[in-house]
MILUM-994340 format. One line per 4 residues: their letters; for each residue z, y, x of C-alpha. Coordinates in steps of 0.5 Angstrom, whole numbers, plus 500, padded with zeros to 3 digits. Layout:
BEGIN
A> Z/Y/X ~ ... .
END
This chain:
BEGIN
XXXX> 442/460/523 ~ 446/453/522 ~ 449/449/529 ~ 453/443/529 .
XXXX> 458/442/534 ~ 467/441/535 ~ 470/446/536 ~ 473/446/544 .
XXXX> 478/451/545 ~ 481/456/540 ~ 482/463/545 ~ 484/467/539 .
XXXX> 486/466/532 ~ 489/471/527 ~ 494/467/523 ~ 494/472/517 .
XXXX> 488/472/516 ~ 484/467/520 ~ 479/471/524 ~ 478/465/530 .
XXXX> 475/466/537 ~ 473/459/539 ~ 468/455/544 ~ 464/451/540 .
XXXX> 461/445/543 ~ 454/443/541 ~ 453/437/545 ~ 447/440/549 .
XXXX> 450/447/549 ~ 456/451/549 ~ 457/458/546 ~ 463/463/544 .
XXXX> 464/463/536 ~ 467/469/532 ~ 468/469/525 ~ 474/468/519 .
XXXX> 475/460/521 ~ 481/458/516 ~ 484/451/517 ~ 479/450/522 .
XXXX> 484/447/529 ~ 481/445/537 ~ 478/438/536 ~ 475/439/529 .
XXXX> 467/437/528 ~ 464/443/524 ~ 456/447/520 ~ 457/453/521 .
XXXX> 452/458/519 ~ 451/465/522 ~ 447/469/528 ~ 447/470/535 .
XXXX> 450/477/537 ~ 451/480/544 ~ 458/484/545 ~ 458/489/549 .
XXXX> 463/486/554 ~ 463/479/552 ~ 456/477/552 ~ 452/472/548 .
XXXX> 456/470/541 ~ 455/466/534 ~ 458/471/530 ~ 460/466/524 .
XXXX> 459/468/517 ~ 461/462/513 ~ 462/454/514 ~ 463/448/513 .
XXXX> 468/442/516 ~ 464/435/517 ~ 468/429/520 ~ 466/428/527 .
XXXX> 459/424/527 ~ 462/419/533 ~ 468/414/534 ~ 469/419/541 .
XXXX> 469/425/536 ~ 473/422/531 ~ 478/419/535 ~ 479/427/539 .
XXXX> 480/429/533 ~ 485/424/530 ~ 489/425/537 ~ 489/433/537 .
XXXX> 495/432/533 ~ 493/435/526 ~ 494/428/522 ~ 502/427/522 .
XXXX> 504/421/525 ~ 498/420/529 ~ 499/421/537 ~ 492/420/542 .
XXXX> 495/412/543 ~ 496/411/536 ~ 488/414/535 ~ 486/410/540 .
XXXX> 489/403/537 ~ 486/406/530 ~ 479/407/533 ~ 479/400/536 .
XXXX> 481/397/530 ~ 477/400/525 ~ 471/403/528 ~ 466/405/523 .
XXXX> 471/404/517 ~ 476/409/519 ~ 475/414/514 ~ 475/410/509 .
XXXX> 482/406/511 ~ 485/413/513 ~ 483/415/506 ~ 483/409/501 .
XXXX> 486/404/503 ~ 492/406/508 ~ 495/399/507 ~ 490/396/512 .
XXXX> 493/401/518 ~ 500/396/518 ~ 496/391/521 ~ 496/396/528 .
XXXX> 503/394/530 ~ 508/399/531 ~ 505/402/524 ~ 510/400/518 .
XXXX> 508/402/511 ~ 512/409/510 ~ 508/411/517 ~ 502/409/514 .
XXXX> 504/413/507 ~ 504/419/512 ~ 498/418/515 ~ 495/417/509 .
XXXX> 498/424/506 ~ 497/428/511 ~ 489/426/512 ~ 488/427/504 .
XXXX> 491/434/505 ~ 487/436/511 ~ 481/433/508 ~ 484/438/502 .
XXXX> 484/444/507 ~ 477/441/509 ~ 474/442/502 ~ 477/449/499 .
XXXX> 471/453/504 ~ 465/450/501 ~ 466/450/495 ~ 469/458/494 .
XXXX> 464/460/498 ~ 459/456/492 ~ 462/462/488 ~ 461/468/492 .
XXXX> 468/468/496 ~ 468/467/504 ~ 473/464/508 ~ 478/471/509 .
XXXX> 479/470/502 ~ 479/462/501 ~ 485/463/507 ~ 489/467/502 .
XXXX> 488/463/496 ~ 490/456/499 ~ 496/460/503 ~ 499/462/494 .
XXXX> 496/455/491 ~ 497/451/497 ~ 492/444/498 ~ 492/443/491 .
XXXX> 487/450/491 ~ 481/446/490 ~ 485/442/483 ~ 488/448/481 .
XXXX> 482/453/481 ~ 477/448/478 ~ 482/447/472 ~ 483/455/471 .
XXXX> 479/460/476 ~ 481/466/472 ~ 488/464/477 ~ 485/467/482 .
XXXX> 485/474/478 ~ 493/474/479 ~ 493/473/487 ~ 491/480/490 .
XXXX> 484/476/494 ~ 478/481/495 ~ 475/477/490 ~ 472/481/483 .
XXXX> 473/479/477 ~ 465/478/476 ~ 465/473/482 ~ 471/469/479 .
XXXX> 468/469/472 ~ 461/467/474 ~ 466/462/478 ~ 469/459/471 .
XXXX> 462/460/466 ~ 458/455/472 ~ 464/450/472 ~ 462/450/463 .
XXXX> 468/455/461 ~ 465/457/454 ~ 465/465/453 ~ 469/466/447 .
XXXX> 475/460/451 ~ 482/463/449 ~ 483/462/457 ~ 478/467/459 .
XXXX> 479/472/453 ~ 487/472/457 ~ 484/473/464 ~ 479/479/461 .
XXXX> 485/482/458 ~ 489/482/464 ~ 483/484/469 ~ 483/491/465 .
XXXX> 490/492/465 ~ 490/491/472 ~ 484/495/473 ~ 489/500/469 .
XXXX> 495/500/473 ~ 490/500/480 ~ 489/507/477 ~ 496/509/477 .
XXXX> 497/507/469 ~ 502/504/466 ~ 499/501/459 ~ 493/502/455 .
XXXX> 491/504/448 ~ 489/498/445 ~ 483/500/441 ~ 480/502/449 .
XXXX> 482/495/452 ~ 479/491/446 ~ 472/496/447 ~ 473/495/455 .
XXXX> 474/487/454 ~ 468/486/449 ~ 463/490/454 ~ 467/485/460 .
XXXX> 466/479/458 ~ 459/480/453 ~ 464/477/447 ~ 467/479/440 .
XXXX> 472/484/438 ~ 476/479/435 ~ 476/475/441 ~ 480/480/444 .
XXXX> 485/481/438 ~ 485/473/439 ~ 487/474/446 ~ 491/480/445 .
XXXX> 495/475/439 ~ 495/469/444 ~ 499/473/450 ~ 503/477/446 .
XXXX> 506/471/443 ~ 506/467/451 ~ 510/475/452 ~ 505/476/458 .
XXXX> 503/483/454 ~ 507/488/450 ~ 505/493/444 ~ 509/500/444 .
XXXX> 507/504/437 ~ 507/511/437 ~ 508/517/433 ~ 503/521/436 .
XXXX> 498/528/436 ~ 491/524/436 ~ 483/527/435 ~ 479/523/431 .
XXXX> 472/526/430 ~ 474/532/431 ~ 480/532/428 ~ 487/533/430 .
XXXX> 492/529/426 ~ 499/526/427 ~ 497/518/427 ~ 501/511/429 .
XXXX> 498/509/437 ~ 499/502/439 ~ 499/502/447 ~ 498/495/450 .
XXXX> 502/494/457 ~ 503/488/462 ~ 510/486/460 ~ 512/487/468 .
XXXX> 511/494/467 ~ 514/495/459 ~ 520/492/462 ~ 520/497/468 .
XXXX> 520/504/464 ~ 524/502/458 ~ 530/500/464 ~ 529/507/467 .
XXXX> 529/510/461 ~ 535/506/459 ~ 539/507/466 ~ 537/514/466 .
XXXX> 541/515/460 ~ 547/511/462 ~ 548/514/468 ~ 548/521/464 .
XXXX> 552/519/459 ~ 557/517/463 ~ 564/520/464 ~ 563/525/470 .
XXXX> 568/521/474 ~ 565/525/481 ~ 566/532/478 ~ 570/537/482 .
XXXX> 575/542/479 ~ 576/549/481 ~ 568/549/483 ~ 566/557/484 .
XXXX> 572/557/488 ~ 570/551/493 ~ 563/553/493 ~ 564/560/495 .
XXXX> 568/557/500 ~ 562/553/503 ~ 557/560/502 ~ 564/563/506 .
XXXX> 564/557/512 ~ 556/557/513 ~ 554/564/512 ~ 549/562/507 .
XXXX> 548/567/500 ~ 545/562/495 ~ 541/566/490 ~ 543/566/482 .
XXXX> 539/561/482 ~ 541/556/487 ~ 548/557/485 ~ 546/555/478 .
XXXX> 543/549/481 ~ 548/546/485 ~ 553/548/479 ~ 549/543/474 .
XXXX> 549/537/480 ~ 557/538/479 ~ 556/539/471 ~ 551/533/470 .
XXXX> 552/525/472 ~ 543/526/473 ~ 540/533/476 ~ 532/535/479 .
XXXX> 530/540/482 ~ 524/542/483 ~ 520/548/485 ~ 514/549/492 .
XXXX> 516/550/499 ~ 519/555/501 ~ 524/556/494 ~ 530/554/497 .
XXXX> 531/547/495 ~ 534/545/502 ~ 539/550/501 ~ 541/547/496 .
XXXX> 541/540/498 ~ 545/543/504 ~ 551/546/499 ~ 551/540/495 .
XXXX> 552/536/501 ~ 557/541/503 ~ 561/541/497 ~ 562/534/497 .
XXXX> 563/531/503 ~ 569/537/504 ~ 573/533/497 ~ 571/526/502 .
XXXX> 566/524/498 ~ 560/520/501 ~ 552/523/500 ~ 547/518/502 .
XXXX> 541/522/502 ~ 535/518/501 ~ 526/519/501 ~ 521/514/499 .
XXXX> 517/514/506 ~ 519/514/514 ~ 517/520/515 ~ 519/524/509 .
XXXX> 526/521/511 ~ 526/524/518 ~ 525/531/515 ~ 529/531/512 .
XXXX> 534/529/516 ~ 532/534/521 ~ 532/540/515 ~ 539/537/513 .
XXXX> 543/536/519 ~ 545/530/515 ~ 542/523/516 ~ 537/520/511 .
XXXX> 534/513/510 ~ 528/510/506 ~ 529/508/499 ~ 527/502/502 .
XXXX> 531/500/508 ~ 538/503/504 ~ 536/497/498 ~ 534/492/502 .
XXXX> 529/490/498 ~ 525/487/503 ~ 518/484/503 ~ 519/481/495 .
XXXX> 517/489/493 ~ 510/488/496 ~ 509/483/492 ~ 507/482/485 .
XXXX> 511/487/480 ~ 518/485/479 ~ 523/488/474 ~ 528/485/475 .
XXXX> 528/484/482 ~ 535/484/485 ~ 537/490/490 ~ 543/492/494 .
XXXX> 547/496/491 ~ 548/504/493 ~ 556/505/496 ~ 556/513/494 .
XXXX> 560/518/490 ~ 553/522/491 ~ 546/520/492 ~ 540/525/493 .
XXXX> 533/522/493 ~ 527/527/496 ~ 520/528/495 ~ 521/524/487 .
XXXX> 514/526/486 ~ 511/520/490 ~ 516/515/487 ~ 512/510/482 .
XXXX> 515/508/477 ~ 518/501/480 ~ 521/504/486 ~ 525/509/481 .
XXXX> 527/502/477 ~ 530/499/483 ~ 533/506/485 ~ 537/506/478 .
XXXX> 538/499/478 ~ 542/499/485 ~ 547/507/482 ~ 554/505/479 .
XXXX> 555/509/473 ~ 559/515/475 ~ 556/516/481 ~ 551/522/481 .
XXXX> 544/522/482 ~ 540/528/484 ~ 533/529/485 ~ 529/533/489 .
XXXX> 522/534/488 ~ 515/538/486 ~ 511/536/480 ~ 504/540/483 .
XXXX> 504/536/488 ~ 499/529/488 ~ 503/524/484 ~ 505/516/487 .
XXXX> 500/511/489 ~ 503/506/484 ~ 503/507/476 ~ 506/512/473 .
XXXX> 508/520/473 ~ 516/518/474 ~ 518/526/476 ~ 514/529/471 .
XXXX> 516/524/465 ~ 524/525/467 ~ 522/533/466 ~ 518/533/460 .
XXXX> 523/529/456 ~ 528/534/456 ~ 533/529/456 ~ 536/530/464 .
XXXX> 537/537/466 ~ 533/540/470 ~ 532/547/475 ~ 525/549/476 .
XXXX> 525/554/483 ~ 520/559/483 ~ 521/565/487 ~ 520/564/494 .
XXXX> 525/566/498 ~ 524/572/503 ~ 523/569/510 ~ 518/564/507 .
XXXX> 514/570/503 ~ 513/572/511 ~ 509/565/512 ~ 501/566/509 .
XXXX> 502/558/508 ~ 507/559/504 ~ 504/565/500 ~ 497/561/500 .
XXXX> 500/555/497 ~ 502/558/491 ~ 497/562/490 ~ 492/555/490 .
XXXX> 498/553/485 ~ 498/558/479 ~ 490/559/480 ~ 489/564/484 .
XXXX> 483/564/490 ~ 488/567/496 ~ 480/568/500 ~ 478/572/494 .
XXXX> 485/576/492 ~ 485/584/492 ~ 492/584/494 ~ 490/578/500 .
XXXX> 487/584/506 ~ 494/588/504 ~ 498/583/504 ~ 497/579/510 .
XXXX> 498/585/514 ~ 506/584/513 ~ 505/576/513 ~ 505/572/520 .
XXXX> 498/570/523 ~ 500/562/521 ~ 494/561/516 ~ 487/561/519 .
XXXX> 481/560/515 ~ 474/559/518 ~ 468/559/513 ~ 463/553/516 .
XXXX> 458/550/511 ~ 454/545/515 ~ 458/538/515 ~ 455/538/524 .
XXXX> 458/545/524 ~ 465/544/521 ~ 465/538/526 ~ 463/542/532 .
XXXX> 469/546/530 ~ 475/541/529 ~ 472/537/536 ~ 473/544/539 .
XXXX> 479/547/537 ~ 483/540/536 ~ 488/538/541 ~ 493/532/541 .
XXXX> 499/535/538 ~ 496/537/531 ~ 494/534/526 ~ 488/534/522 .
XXXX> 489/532/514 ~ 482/531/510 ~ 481/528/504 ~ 477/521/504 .
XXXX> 477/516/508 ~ 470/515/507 ~ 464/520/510 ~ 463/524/516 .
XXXX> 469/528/514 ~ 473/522/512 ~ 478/519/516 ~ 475/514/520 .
XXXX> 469/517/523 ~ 474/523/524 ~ 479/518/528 ~ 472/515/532 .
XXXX> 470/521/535 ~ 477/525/537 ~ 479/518/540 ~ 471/518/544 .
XXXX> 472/525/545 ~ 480/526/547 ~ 482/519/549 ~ 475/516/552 .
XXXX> 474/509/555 ~ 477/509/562 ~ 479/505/567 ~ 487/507/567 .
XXXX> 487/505/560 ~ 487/498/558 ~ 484/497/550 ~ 483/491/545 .
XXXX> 478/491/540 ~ 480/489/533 ~ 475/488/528 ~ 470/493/528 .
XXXX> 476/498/531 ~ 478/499/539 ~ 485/500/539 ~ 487/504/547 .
XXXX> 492/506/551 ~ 494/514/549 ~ 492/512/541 ~ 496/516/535 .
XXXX> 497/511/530 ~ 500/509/523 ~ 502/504/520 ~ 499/502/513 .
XXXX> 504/496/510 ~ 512/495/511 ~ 514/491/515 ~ 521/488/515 .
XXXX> 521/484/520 ~ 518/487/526 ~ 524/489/532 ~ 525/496/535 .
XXXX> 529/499/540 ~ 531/506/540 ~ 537/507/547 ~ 541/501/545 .
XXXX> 540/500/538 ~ 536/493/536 ~ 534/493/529 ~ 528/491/525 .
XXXX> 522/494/520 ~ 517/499/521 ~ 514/502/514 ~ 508/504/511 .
XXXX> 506/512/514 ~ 511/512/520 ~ 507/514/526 ~ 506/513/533 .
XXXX> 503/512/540 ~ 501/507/544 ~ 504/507/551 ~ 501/499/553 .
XXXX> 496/494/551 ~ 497/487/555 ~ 492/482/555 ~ 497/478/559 .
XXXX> 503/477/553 ~ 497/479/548 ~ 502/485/545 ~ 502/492/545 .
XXXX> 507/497/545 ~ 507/503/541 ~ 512/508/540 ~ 514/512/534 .
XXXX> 516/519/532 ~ 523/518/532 ~ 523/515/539 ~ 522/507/536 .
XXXX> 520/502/540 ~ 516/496/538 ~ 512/491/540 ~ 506/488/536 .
XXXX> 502/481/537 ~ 495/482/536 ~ 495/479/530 ~ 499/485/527 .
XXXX> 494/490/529 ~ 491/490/522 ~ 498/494/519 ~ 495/500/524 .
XXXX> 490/505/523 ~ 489/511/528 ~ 492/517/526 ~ 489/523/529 .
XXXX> 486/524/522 ~ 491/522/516 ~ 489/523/508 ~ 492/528/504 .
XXXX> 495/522/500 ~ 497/519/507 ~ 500/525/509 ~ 505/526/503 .
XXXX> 511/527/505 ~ 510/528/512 ~ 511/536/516 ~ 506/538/522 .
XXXX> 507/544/526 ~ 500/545/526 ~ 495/542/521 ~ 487/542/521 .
XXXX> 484/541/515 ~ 476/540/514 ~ 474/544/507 ~ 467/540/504 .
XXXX> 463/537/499 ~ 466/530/496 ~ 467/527/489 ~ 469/531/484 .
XXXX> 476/527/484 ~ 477/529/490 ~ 477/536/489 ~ 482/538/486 .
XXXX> 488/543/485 ~ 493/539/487 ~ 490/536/493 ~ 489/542/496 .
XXXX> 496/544/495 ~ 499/537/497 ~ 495/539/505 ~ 497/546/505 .
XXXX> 504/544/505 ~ 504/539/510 ~ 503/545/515 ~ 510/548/518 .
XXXX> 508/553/523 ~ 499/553/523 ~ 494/552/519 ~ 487/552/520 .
XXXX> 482/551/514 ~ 475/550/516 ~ 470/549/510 ~ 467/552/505 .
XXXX> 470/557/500 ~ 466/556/494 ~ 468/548/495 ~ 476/552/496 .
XXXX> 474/555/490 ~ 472/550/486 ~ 478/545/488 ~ 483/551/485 .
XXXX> 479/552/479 ~ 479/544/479 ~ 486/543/475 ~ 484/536/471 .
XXXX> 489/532/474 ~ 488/525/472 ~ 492/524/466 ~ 496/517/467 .
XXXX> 498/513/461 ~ 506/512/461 ~ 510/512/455 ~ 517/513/459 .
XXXX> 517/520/456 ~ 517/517/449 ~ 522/512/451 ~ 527/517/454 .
XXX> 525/521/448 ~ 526/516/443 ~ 532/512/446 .
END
């Protein structure tokens, strides 16, 4: 359906992403119109095309699903819209002179021929020239909408692109659609080249060629890759944009010679036809991320080559001092490790829950601190900085927050970015698992040489969101000392999650294992499994057995068992609609008072108080509750796990999502007293060893597994980690 009419007021708008609730006058009717309306200001004369729906506490509304801005049909209308203050230097009287003085010309003066505006006294020909400037802009903004929606592209993304190409969008795309593959938009590449064929871009242009070969790397790096082999992206790219391969060795020449690409040759075991033979491999990377591992692997060997300025004499003495003063015998093991910290400018640790790792960490920090020497320990996440500040005793910050990196890092890839330097004789990093390879670059680019480096991690659990496997590289190269923990200490072989997760880990089917019934007689009631097999009946059980304080983890967002349709119905079940509780709807999502909910981005700007203390930045994972939602301010107050306090404009509520139900890649990191986890068919990709596993150990106290065993049983046998492209255990070998 299409109306016409002026925008009357505006109630709401999302400034981020455009997302309006206005009302639209229609001369013979007025209605409320909902919708992404970027650009779009009070006073504005717009065709908007969409369908009338019926809100369950708003009544009657236009939904909007695209529009177009028109200049007001009237002088009245158009004189309103100059006068609402949107063109610089026109004011309601000056609006009124021009429409006066101009009457039907008006456009046409303010766009073509703005000298004419001097002939209104008060006007002078730098006013004018403003004038004009910001109506021709305006005019600009006016434009973008429909012609990206042409190509497919609504206005949520057409607010994006203009705010990263600015008023000159519409030039800008028109001479290079593919730079729109380069912004971050949700636009596929599919639309963004129909874009460019329709605009008479020839298939084989050099342009195009470059943008498919980028869009396949990209693609690569979305999927945790750092480089592909050369021979699969020429295949990927032909196939992509229907052209030759010597169009895409073209392309690949062109970029490597702009050095927006680099090609790695190595020597390596390959199969061909069935054959296994040492070839040479060329791999292809996007030059951010080429420079991103050969920086790591460069300062890794810096750092470990250097002098070991920090390195205490007479070690076993000082060490047995601290097992003296903490009344903590450490196992040969353990004392290996923290006596290959003192040896070594770079160390890892690695080994499953319950091996003793925070032990260590605790004599490392012991050690040290009793030389006055200055530990800073580190994580990747709030919450897995947080535990390990409880386990230690010792606070721990945010790799994020302690290089002050700032809101760059969510932008596009940046090597050489520039952090804050570390002041430390020790840096210890915890869960290095989840650390992607641009994270370690920044950690090492921020450590002097001659401070130590130890890091602290599991390999089996789920590898970072971002490219590369950085932990895994650093251990497999050999080339950083390294101790692999594997006996499970005496008070955590009490524990059935401990047990149970090791036996997932090495392959064995704890629900199947002969010793099991055995062994869980000298083991704690802290592991519970419940077979359900039907989707409704695990569901039933979750519904039943849930409380406020546990957590569940699933595997997908998606589905009955995923996240979001879990989170709906605990929030409908445990914290319903009432007349106490105020509530606010965004989007699709109702957020209310009593909600458990996590943020989804860093933010590095938003304030918090804890008792007296002020500061700023809340970061992706952190959890909390809402305690207020206040129509009045627009705002709402959560709470945080660690007692942080912040208040959110509406506007910002799409950095939140509710948390009752959290993935397992969300929850990695993190530690729950008690956590359900649902059990069920989903994708094979899913269902894997180290999924499982990464759930499980999210547990402290319970977990309560309910699901299907043959499903249990197919994720520990599903061991085929998706192998990620990296060549940072070949540099490090190599260099």
């Amino acid at each position: 359906m299409e109306l016409k009419g002026t925008v009357q007021d505006i109630i709401y708008k999302n400034e981020t992403n455009g997302y309006t609730i206005a009302t639209f006058d229609m001369e013979s009717a007025e209605t409320t119109i909902v919708g992404y309306l970027p650009f779009v200001q009070k006073g504005d004369s717009i065709k908007i095309i969409g369908k009338f729906v019926v809100h369950p506490d708003y009544g009657d509304q236009f939904k909007v699903e695209t529009f177009e801005k028109i200049m007001p049909e009237t002088l009245d209308a158009l004189e309103k819209y100059l006068a609402n203050g949107i063109v610089k230097g026109v004011g309601p009287a000056t609006a009124k002179k021009i429409i006066k003085k101009f009457g039907a010309e008006t456009v046409e003066v303010l766009k073509g021929n703005p000298d004419r505006l001097t002939e209104i006294k008060g006007i002078t020909k730098k006013k004018a020239e403003e004038i004009n400037e910001s109506f021709i802009e305006n005019w600009e903004l006016w434009q973008i909408v429909g012609f990206l929606e042409k190509f497919g592209i609504g206005p949520q993304s057409a607010n994006t692109i203009y705010k990263k190409l600015g008023a000159n969008t519409i030039t800008i795309v028109e001479n290079d659609p593919y730079v729109l593959s380069e912004l971050g938009v949700r636009v596929d590449f599919s639309q963004i080249d129909k874009m460019a064929l329709d605009l008479g871009v020839e298939r084989n242009n050099l342009k195009r060629v470059d943008a498919g070969i980028r869009h396949g790397l990209n693609l690569a790096t979305y999927n945790g890759h750092s480089c592909v082999l050369e021979a699969n992206l020429i295949a990927f790219v032909t196939k992509l944009l229907r052209v030759s391969e010597d169009d895409v060795l073209d392309g690949i020449k062109d970029l490597r010679a702009k050095e927006q690409i680099k090609i790695e040759q190595r020597e390596e075991i390959a199969t061909t036809d069935g054959k296994t033979e040492l070839c040479i491999q060329e791999w292809i990377y996007l030059i951010e991320y080429y420079k991103t591992e050969e920086n790591i692997a460069r300062r890794i060997l810096s750092l470990e080559e250097a002098d070991n300025l920090k390195k205490i004499a007479n070690f076993k003495k000082e060490l047995e001092k601290v097992e003296e003063n903490s009344a903590i015998e450490l196992s040969e093991k353990q004392v290996e490790a923290v006596k290959m910290v003192n040896d070594n400018n770079v160390s890892i640790i690695t080994g499953g829950p319950g091996t003793g790792k925070t032990t260590i960490i605790k004599t490392i920090i012991d050690i040290y601190k009793v030389r006055g020497k200055k530990v800073v320990l580190c994580a990747p996440t709030g919450r897995a900085a947080k535990r390990m500040t409880e386990a230690t005793g010792n606070e721990a910050s945010t790799l994020h927050r302690l290089l002050e990196i700032g809101k760059v890092f969510d932008d596009k890839p940046n090597p050489d970015l520039d952090v804050t330097p570390i002041d430390a004789d020790v840096v210890i990093i915890d869960e290095v698992s989840m650390v992607d390879i641009f994270l370690m670059n920044y950690v090492l680019k921020a450590i002097f040489k001659g401070t130590k480096l130890v890091l602290v991690g599991d390999t089996d659990q789920l590898p970072s969101v971002g490219p590369g496997t950085v932990l895994k590289d650093l251990i497999d190269s050999r080339r950083v000392p390294c101790i692999r923990l594997n006996k499970i200490f005496r008070q955590a072989l009490q524990s059935n999650i401990i047990v149970n997760s090791h036996k997932v880990n090495e392959g064995i089917n704890f629900l199947e294992d002969d010793d099991e019934k055995d062994t869980n007689k000298k083991l704690k009631n802290d592991f519970i499994f419940i077979e359900e097999k039907s989707t409704v009946n695990i569901i039933n059980k979750i519904l039943e057995m849930y409380n406020l304080e546990e957590q569940i983890i699933t595997p997908s967002k998606k589905g009955d068992l995923g996240t979001k349709n879990l989170n709906k119905l605990i929030q409908e079940k445990f914290n319903s609609q009432s007349t106490v509780k105020n509530e606010k709807k965004f989007g699709d999502i109702i957020y209310r008072e009593g909600d458990k909910i996590m943020q989804t981005k860093n933010n590095y700007d938003i304030m918090w108080r804890r008792k007296s203390e002020i500061n700023s930045g809340i970061f992706n994972g952190e959890m909390g509750v809402i305690e207020k939602i206040d129509d009045e301010s627009g705002e709402v107050k959560i709470r945080f796990d660690d007692d942080k306090v912040a208040f959110y404009g509406y506007q910002d509520l799409d950095q939140i999502e509710h948390s009752f139900a959290i993935t397992v890649h969300k929850s990695q990191g993190s530690e729950f007293q008690t956590v359900i986890m649902p059990i069920y068919q989903a994708s094979p990709m899913l269902l894997t060893r180290n999924l499982l596993y990464t759930g499980m150990t999210r547990a402290k106290d319970k977990l309560i597994m309910i699901g299907n065993s043959f499903t249990i049983n197919f994720m520990i046998n599903n061991e085929k980690i998706k192998q990620r492209n990296s060549g940072l255990k070949y540099k490090l070998e190599n260099m």
